[in-house]
C-alpha positions as a Markdown table, in Angstrom:
| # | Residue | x | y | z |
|---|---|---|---|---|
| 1 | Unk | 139.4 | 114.2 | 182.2 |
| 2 | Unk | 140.4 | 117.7 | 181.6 |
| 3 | Unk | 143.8 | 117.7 | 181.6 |
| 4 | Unk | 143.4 | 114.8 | 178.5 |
| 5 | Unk | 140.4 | 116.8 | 177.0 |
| 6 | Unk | 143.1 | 120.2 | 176.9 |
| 7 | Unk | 146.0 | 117.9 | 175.6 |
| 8 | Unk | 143.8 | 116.9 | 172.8 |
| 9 | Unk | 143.7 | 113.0 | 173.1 |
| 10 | Unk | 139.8 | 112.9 | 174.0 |
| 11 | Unk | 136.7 | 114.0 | 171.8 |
| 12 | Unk | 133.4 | 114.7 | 173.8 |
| 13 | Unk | 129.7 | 114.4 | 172.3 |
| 14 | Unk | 127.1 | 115.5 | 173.8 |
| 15 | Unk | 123.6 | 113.9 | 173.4 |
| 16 | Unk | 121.0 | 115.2 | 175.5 |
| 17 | Unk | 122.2 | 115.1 | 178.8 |
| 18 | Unk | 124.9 | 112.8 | 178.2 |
| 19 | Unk | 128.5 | 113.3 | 177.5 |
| 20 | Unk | 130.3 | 110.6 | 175.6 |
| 21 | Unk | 134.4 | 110.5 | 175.7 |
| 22 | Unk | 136.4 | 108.8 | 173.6 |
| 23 | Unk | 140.3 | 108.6 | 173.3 |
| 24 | Unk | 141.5 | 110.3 | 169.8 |
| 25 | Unk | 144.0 | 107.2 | 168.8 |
| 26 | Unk | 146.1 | 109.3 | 166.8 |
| 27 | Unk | 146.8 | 111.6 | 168.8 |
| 28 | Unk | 147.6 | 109.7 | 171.7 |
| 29 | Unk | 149.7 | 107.5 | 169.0 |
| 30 | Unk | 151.6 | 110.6 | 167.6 |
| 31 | Unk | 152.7 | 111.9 | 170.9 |
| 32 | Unk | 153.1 | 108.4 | 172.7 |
| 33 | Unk | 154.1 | 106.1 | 170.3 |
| 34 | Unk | 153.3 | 102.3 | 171.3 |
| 35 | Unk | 151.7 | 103.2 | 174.7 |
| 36 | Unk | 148.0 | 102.0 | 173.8 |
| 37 | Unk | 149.6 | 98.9 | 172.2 |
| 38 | Unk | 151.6 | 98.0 | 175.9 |
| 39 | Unk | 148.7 | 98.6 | 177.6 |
| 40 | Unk | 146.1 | 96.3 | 175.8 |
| 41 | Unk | 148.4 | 93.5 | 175.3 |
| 42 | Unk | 149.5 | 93.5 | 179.0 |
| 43 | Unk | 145.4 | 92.9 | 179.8 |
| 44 | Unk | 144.7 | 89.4 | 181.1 |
């Protein structure tokens, strides 16, 4: 988690005592173009 959270590709919110990651899409599509869109259409 925090090599992704230092490379940019993941937000964090906090609420409370929770912590909430989520991927940043762009991102991850401007430096890997295509690789979320392998992924999810190689799931069952």
């Amino acid at each position: 988690m925090r090599v992704m959270r230092e490379a940019g590709i993941t937000t964090t919110r906090i609420a409370g005592r929770n912590r909430y990651v989520r991927l940043r899409r762009d991102e991850l599509d401007a430096r890997f173009p295509g690789l979320l869109d392998a992924l999810f259409k190689s799931l069952p």
